[in-house]
C-alpha positions as CSV (number, residue, x, y, z in Angstrom):
1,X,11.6,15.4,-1.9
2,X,12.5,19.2,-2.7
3,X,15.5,21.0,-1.0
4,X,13.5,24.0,-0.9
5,X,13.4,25.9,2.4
6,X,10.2,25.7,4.2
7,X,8.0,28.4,3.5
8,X,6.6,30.4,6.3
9,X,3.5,31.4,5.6
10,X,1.5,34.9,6.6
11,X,-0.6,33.3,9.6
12,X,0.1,33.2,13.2
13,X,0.8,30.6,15.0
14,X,1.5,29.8,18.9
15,X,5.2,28.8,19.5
16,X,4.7,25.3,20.2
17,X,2.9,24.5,16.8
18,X,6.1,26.2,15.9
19,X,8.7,24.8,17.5
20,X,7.2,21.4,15.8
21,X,7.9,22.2,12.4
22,X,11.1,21.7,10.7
23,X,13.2,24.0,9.2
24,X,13.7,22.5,5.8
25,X,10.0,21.6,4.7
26,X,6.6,20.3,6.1
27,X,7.9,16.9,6.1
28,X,4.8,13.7,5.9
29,X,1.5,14.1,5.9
30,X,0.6,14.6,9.5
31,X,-1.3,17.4,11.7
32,X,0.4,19.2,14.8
33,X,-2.2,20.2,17.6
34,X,-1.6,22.6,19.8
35,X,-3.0,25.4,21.7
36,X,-6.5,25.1,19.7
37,X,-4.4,25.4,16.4
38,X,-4.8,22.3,14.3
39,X,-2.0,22.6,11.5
40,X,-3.0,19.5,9.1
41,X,-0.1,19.0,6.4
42,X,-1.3,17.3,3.2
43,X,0.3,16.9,-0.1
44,X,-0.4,17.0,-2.7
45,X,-1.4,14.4,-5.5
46,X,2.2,13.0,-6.4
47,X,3.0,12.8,-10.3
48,X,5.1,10.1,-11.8
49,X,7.2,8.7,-9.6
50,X,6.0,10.4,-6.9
51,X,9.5,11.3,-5.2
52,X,8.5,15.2,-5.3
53,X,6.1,16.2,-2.4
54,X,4.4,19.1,-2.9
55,X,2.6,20.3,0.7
56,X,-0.9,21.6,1.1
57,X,-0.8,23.1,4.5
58,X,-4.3,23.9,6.4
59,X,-4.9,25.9,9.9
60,X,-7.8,25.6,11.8
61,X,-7.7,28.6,14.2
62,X,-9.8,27.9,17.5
63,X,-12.4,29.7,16.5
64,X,-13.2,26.7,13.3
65,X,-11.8,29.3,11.0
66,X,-9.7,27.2,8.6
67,X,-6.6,28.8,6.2
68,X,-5.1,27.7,3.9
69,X,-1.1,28.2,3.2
70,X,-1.4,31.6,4.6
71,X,-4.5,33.7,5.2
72,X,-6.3,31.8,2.5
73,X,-10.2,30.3,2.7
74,X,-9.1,26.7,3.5
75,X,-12.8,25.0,3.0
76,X,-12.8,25.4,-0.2
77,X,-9.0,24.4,-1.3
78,X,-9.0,21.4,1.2
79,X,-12.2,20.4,-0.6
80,X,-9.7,21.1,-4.4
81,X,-7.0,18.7,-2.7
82,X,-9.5,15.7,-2.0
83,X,-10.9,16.6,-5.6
84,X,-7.6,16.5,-7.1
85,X,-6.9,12.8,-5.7
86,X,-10.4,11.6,-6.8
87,X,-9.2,12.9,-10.6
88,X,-6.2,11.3,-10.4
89,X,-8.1,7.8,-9.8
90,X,-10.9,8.5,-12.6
91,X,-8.1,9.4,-15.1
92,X,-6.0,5.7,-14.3
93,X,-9.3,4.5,-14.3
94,X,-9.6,5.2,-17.7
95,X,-5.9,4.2,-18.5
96,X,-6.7,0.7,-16.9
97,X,-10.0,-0.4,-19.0
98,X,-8.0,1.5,-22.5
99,X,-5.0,-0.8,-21.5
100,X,-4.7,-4.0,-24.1
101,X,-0.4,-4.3,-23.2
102,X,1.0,-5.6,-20.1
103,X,3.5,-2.4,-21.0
104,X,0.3,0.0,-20.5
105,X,-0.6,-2.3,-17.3
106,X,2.8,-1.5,-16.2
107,X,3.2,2.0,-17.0
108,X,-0.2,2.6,-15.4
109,X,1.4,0.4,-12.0
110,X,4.5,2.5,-11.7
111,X,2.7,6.0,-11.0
112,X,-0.5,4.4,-9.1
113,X,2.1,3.2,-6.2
114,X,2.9,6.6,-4.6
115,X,-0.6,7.6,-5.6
116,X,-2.3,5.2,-3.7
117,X,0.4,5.7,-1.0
118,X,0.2,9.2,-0.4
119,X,-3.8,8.6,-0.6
120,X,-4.0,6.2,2.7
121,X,-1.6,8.9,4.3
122,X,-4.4,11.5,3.4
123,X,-6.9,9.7,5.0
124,X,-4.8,8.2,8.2
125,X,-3.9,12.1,8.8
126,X,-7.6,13.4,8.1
127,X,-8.6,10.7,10.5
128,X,-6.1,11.9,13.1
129,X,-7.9,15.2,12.3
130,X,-11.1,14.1,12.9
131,X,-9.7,12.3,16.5
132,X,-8.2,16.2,17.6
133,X,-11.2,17.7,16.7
134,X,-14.5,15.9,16.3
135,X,-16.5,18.7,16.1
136,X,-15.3,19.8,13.0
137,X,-18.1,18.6,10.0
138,X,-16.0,19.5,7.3
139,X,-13.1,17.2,9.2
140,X,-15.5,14.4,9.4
141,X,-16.6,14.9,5.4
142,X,-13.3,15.2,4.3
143,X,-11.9,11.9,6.2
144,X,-15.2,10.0,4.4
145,X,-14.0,11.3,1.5
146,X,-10.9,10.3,1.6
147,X,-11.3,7.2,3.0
148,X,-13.4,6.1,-0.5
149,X,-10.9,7.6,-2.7
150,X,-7.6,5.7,-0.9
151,X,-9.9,2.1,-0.9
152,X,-10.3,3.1,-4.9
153,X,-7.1,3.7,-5.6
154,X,-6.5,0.6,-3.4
155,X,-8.7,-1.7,-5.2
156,X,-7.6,0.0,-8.9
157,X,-3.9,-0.9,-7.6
158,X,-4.5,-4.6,-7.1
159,X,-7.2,-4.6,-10.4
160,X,-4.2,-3.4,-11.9
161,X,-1.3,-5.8,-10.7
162,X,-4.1,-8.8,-11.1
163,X,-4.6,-7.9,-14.6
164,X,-1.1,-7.7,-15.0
165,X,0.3,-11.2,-13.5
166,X,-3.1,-12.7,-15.7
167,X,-1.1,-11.1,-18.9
168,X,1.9,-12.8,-18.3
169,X,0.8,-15.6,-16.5
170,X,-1.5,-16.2,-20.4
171,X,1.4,-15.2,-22.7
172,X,3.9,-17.7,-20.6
173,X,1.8,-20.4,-21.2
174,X,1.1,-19.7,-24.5
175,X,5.0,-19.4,-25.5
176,X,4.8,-23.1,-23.2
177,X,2.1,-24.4,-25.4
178,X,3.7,-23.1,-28.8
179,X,7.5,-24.9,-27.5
180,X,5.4,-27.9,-27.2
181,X,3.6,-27.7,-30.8
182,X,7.1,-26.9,-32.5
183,X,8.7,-29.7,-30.8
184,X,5.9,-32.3,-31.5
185,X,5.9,-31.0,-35.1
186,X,9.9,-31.2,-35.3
187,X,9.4,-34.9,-33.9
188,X,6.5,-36.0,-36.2
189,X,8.0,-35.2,-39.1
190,X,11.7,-36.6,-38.2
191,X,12.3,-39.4,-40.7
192,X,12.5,-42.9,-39.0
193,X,16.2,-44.1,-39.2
194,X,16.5,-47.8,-40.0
């Protein structure tokens, strides 16, 4: 996580969806309702490791207006953010069929973790979304959304760990069955002592 200050973006909001934020950053995925503001805080799709959050931060004003990290259109880049997550699966999709090494299983397993991770927390906070304010459509189509994208990333995650454990699993019992040929072969061909 970054040690950047928080950044206070050109929007207004009512003192108690302030006094709810911290002073240091956005902090997890969540929304704060309050007042008729509903602040939903997203991040961003998390590259390798995952351990830097970048935050996507929406407002939708009472009036359904939604803004994005300021007085932005927030349609549209909410709409980018889900996008962003769905490329992210299509590209390890790609890496997973392309991958004939348990070392490109593995390298594709260690940044699919906090992808798939941060992907649920998408659609848990999109779903709290949805619960403050169900008469939002684009609330309700963004939590579908998201909710196929985490179950793919979810379902590419264990595709990728079974694939994985089969690798090993296959070149363990090979080595096995290769010990067992050498040692047979070592016996066989041992001279009988008299």
């Amino acid at each position: 996580m970054s040690n950047n200050r928080r950044i206070d973006y050109d929007w207004e909001l009512p003192p108690a969806l302030q006094q709810r934020l911290g002073s240091s950053s956005y902090g997890a995925q969540r929304i704060i309702h309050e007042q008729g503001h509903l602040m939903v805080i997203l991040h961003e799709p998390p590259a390798g490791t995952g351990a830097e959050r970048k935050p996507a931060v929406f407002l939708r004003k009472p009036d359904g207006a939604w803004l994005h990290k300021g007085n932005n259109p927030g349609e549209k880049a909410l709409q980018k953010l889900l996008e962003s997550y769905r490329a992210a699966l299509s590209t390890f999709e790609i890496r997973h069929e392309a991958a004939e090494t348990s070392e490109a299983l593995f390298q594709i397993l260690g940044p699919l973790i906090p992808l798939s991770r941060a992907a649920s927390n998408v659609q848990a906070t999109l779903q709290a979304a949805r619960e403050a304010v169900a008469e939002d459509p684009l609330i309700t189509d963004m939590r579908d959304r998201a909710v196929e994208i985490a179950r793919g990333i979810e379902l590419l995650l264990a595709d990728t760990r079974m694939s994985l454990d089969y690798r090993l699993a296959h070149a363990a019992e090979q080595q096995a069955r290769a010990a067992v040929e050498v040692s047979a072969r070592s016996t066989s061909s041992t001279p009988l002592r008299r």
